[in-house]
C-alpha positions as CSV (number, residue, x, y, z in Angstrom):
1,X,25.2,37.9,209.2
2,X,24.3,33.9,208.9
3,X,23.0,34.6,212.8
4,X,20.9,37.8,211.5
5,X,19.3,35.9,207.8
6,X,18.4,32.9,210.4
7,X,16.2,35.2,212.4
8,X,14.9,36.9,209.6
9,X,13.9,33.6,208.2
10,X,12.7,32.2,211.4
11,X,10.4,35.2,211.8
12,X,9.0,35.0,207.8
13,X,8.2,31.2,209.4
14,X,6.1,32.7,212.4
15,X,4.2,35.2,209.7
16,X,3.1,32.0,208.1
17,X,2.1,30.2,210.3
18,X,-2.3,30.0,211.0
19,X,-3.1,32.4,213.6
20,X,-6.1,30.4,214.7
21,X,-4.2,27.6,215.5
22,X,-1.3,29.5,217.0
23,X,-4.2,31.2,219.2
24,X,-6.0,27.8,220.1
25,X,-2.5,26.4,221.1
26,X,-0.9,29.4,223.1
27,X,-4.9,29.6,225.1
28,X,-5.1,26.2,226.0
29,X,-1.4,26.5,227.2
30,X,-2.2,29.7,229.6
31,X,-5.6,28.5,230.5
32,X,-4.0,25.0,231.8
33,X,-1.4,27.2,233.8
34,X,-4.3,29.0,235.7
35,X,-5.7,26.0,236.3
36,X,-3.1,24.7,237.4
37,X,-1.8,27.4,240.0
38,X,-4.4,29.7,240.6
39,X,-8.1,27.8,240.5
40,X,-6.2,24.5,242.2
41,X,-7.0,23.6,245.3
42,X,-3.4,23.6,246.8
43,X,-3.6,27.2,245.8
44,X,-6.9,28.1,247.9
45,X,-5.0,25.7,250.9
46,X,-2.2,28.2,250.6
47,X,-4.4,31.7,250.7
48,X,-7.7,30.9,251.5
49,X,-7.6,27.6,254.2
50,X,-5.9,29.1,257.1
51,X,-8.5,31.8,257.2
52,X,-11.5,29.6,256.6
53,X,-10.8,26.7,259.1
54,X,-12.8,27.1,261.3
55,X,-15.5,27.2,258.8
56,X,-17.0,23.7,259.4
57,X,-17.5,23.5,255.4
58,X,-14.2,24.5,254.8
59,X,-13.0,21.3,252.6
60,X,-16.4,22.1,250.6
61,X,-15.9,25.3,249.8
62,X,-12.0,24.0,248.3
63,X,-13.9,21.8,246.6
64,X,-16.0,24.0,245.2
65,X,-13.6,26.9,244.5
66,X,-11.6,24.4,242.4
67,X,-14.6,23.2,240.8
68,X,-16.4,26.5,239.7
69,X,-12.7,28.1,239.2
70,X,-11.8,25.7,236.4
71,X,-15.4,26.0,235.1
72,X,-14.0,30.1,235.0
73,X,-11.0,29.4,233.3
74,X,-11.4,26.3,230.8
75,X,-15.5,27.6,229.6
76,X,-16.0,31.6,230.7
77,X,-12.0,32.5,229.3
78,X,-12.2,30.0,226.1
79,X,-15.5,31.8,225.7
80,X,-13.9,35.3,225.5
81,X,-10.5,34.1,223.5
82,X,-13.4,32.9,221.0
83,X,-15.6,35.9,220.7
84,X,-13.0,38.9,221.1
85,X,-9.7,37.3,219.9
86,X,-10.4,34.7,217.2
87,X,-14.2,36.6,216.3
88,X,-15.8,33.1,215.9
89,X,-19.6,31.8,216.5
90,X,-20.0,29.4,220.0
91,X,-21.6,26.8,217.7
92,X,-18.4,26.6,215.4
93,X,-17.1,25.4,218.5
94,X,-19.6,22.9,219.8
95,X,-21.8,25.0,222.1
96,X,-25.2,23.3,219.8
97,X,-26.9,20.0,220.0
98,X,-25.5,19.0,216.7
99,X,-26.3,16.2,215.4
100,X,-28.7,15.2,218.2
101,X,-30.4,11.7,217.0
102,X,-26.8,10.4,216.4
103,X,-25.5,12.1,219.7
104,X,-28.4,10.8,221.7
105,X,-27.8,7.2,220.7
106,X,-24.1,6.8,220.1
107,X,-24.4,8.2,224.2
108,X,-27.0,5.4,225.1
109,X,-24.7,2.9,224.0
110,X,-21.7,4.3,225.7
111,X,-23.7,4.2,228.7
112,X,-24.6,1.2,228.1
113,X,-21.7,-0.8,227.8
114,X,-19.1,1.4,230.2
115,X,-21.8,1.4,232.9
116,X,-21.0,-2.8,233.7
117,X,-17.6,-1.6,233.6
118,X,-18.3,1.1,235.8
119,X,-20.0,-0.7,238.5
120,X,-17.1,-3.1,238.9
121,X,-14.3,-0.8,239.1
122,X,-16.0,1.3,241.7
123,X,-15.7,-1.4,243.7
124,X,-12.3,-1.9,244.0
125,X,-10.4,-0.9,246.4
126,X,-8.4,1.5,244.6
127,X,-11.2,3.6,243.4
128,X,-12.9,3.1,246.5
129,X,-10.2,4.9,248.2
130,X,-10.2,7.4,245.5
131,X,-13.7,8.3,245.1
132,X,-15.4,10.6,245.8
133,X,-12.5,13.1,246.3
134,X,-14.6,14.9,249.3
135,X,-14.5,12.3,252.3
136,X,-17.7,13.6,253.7
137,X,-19.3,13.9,250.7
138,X,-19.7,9.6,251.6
139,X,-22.3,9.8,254.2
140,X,-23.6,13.1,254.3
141,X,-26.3,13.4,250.9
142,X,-26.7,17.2,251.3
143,X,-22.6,17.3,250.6
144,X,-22.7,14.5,248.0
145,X,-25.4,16.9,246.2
146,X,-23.8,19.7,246.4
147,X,-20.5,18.2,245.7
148,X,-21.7,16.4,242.4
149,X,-23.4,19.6,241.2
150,X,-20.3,21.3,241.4
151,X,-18.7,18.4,239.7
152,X,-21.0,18.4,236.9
153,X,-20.5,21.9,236.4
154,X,-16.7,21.6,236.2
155,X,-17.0,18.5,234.0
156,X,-19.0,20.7,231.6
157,X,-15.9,22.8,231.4
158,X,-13.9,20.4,230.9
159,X,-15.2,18.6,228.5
160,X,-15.9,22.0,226.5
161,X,-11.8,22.8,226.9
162,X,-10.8,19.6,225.2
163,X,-13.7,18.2,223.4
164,X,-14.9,21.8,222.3
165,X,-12.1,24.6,222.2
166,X,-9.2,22.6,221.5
167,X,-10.9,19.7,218.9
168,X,-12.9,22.4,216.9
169,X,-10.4,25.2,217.2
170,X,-8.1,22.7,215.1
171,X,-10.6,20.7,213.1
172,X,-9.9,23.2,210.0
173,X,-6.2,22.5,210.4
174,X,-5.1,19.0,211.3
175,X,-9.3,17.0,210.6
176,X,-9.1,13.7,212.3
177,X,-6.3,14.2,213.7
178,X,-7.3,16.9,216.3
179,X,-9.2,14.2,217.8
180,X,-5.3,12.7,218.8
181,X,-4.5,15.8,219.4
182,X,-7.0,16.4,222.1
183,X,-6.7,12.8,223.8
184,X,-3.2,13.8,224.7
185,X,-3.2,16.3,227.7
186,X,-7.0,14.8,228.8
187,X,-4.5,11.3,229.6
188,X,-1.7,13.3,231.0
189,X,-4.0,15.0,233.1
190,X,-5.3,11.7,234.4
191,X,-2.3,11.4,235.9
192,X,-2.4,10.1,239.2
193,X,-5.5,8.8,239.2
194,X,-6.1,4.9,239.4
195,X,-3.9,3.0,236.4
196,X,-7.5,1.3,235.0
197,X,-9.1,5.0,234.8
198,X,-5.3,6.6,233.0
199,X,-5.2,4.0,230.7
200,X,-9.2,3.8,229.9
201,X,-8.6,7.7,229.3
202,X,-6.9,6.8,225.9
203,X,-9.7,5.2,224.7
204,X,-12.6,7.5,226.4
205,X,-10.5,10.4,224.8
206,X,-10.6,9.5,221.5
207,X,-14.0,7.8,221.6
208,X,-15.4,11.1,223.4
209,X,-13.6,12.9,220.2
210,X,-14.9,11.3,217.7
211,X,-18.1,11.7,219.2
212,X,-18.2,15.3,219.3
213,X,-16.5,15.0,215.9
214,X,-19.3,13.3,214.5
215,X,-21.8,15.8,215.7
216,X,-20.5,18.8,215.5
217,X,-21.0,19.3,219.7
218,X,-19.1,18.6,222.8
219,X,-22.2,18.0,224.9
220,X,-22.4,14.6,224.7
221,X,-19.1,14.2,225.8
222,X,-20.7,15.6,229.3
223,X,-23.6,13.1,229.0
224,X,-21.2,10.3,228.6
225,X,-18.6,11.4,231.0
């Protein structure tokens, strides 16, 4: 009986609890999963590579099926869990300008100060090894181009996911704090990538928050980042 009165209790807890936040949570969650397994690149060298190899292009078109895939999953899907699940408005969300004479400036000066920064690291050898991704993408511009378009499209995603979705779907909730919130799984999923970048990803994170905090949009986190 104790067993039963637990779960009855545990379920009154779940009625409680604020479906918009249990949505943004649980989306983020699945969408990251996708990501993860089915708009990777390891997944299209798995089911795709073997039949396109003899495609000189071929490490392109991963490139660009990882790049437009997560732009798929992390903008078009958050877009539909928005509209048809939580039955909000884009701009609630930071799809707007905002707040655009702060945004515009608060970007200049992030430009301004991480580019310095920027121009040093890329020089190192670690991030010279590193970037960019695509290896012919370095001394083929037609590649580069399309290779940074892509990249600019998946970073527009990206930034929405974590700097739109996730920081405005819990802004209501948790205030400030979603900005801590966010800054989480953008570090994890820096992962891997030179220490300098992981650990500047703390700081970007929550600076890039706070930005799109501020002015009520997520698009300047793309112009900064």
């Amino acid at each position: 009986m104790k067993i039963i009165q637990k779960l009855k209790n545990l379920i009154n807890i779940i009625k409680k609890m604020d479906r918009k936040v249990v949505a943004v949570f649980l989306s983020v969650a699945v969408l990251q999963t996708i990501s993860y397994y089915i708009t990777s690149r390891r997944f299209f060298r798995v089911n795709f590579f073997p039949q396109l190899q003899s495609n000189p292009d071929v490490f392109l078109i991963e490139y660009l099926y990882w790049l437009i895939g997560d732009f798929i999953t992390f903008f078009i899907l958050a877009i539909i869990v928005i509209k048809f699940v939580l039955r909000e408005k884009l701009v609630d969300y930071g799809l707007t300008w905002g707040d655009y004479k702060i945004g515009f400036t608060i970007s200049g000066i992030f430009i301004f100060v991480m580019l310095p920064l920027i121009w040093f690291f890329s020089a190192t050898p670690e991030f010279v090894e590193k970037y960019p991704h695509l290896l012919s993408a370095r001394s083929n511009w037609g590649e580069f181009s399309i290779y940074e378009t892509g990249m600019l499209i998946y970073m527009f995603s990206w930034e929405f996911i974590w700097r739109g979705f996730l920081l405005f779907g819990l802004k209501e909730k948790f205030g400030y704090y979603a900005v801590l919130i966010q800054m989480i799984p953008f570090v994890i999923l820096h992962n891997g990538k030179p220490l300098a970048e992981t650990f500047g990803a703390i700081a970007g994170g929550i600076a890039l928050g706070v930005l799109a905090f501020r002015t009520n949009s997520f698009i300047y986190g793309v112009i900064t980042h």
